[in-house]
C-alpha positions in Angstrom: -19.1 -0.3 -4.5 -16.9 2.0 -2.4 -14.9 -0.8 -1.3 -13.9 -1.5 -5.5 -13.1 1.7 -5.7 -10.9 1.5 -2.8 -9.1 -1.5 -4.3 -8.5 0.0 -7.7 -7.3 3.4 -5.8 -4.9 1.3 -4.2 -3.7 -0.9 -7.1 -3.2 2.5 -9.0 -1.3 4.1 -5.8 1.2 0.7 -6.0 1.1 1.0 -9.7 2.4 4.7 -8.8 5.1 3.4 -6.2 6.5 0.7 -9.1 7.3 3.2 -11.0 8.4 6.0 -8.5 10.5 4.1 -6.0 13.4 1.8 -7.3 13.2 -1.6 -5.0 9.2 -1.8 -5.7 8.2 -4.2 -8.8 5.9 -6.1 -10.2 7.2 -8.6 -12.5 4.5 -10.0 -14.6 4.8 -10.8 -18.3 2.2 -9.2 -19.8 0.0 -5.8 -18.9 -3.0 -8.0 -18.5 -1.0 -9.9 -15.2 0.5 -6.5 -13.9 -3.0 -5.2 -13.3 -4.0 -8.3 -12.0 -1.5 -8.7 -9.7 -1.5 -5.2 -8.3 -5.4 -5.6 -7.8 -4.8 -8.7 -6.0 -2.2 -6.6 -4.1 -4.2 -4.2 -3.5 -6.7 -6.2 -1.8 -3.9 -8.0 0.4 -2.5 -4.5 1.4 -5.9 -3.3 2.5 -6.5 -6.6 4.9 -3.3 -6.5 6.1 -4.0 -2.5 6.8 -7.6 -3.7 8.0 -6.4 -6.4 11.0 -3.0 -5.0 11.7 -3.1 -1.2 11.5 -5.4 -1.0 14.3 -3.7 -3.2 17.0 0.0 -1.7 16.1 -1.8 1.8 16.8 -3.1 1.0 20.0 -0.4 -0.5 21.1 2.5 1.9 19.7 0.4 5.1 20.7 3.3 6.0 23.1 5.6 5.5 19.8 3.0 8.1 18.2 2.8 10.8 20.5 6.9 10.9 21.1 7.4 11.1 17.5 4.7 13.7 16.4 3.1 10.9 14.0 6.2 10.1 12.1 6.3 6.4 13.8 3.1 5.9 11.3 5.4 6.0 8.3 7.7 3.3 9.7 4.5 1.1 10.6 3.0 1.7 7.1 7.0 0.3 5.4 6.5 -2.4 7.8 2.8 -3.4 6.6 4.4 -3.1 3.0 7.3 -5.3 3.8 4.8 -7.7 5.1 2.4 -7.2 2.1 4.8 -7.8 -0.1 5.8 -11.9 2.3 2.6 -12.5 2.0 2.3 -11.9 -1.7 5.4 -13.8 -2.4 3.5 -17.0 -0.4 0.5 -16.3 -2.9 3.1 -16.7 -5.9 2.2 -12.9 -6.8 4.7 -11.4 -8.8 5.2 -8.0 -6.6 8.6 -7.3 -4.7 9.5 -5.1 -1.7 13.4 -4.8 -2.0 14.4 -3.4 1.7 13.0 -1.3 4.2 13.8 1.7 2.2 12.2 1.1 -0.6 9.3 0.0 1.5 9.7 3.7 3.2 9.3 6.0 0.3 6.9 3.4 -1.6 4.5 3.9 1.3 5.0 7.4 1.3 4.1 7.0 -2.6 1.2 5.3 -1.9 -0.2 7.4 0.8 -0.1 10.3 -1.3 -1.2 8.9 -4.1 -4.1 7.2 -2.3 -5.4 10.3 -0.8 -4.9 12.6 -3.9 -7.3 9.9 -6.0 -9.7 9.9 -2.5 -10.0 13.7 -3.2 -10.6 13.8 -6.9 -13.1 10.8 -6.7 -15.0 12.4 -4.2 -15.7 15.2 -6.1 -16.6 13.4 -9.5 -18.8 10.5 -7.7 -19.7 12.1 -4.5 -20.8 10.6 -1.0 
């Protein structure tokens, strides 16, 4: 269960970044495909966080420490850059435009990730 509410808090944070950050989109016809699509998004963004995030930590710890954490936000616009390849080879209708809208669209999503952690967490708990 908390790994569908994980997926939807996602799909609403890139839902968030589509309409915050211009160079993000989602080009589907209808509503019905746009929720789809980010859900399926969603779920690519969080494997691709899964596998990758961990190994580019490790091995960019150096990265880390010199930069006081900031390196994190250019690995997260990477992982959305790459999110949004992989989507395009699914035929998903989602768009990264650049590494700067990749920037601030992670950004986006980070906060608006963690904000929906917080108020979930209060409404259904542990």
């Amino acid at each position: 269960m908390k790994i569908l509410i994980k997926i939807v808090v996602v799909a609403a944070a890139l839902w968030a970044a589509t309409q915050l950050v211009d160079g993000i989109t989602v080009s589907a016809r209808t509503p019905v495909r746009e929720i789809g699509t980010l859900v399926a998004v969603a779920l690519v963004f969080g494997i691709v966080n899964a596998v990758l995030k961990p190994i580019i930590s490790t091995l960019g710890c150096a990265f880390y420490i010199l930069t006081l954490g900031l390196f994190a936000l250019v690995v997260n616009a990477g992982l959305l850059l790459l999110t949004s390849w992989i989507a395009r080879q699914l035929s998903l209708p989602f768009h990264v435009d650049g590494f700067w809208a990749a920037f601030w669209g992670a950004i986006v999503i980070g906060i608006v990730s963690w904000l929906l952690d917080l108020i979930l967490d209060k409404i259904v708990g542990d």
